[in-house]
N, C-alpha and C positions, 0 to 999 in steps of 0.2 A: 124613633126615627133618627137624631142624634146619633145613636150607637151606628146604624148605617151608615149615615154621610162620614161617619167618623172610620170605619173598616173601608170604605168606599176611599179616601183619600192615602189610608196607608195603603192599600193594594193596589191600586193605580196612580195614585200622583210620585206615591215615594220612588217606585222604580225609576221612574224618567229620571228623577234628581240622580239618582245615584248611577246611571249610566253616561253623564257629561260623560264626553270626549277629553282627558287631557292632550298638554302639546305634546308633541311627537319625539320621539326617541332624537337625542342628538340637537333638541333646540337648546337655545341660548337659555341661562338662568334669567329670571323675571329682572335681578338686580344688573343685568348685564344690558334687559331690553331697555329697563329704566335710562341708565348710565348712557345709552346712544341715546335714546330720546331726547336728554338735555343735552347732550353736544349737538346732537344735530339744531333743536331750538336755539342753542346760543343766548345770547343777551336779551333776546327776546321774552326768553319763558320767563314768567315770574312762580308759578307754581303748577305741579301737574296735580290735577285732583284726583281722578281715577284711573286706575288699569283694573281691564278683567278680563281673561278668558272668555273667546267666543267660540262654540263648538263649529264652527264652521271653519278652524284653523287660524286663527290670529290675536292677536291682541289687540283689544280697543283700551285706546286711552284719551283723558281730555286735559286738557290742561290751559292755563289762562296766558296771555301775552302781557308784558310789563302797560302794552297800552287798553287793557283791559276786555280783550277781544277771546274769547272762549273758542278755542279749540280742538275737534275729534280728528283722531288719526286713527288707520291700524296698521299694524306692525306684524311684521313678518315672523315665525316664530324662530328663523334658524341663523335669522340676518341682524333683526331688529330694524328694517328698511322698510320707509313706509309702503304700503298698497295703496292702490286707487280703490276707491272706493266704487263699488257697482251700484 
């Protein structure tokens, strides 16, 4: 039974993984989306914790405020300018 769930996960789970979406021809480098992110935060930001590709076209990132306040934004991939969130 093992052996199943086990061909069962490589033949249907692995494909999804490996068909993520990346960003789109012509976005910004991730160290580019970064680098706006902290200018736009300013003095504020004390540290970002994550970014990561969202297949749905953007980057989510989180990051903490010097007053200890947590953060999620996402980000445009060709701008680095936030989106609103739906």
């Amino acid at each position: 039974m093992r052996l199943f769930h086990a061909a069962a996960l490589v033949f249907f789970i692995a494909p999804a993984v490996a068909i993520a979406a990346p960003p789109p021809a012509g976005a910004l480098k991730l160290s580019q989306i970064v680098a706006k992110l902290e200018s736009d935060a300013g003095a504020n930001l004390a540290y970002i914790d994550e970014v990561e590709w969202d297949d749905d076209g953007y980057w989510e990132a989180e990051y903490y405020t010097t007053a200890g306040a947590k953060v999620k934004v996402r980000l445009d991939p060709a701008t680095g300018a936030q989106r609103r969130r739906n």
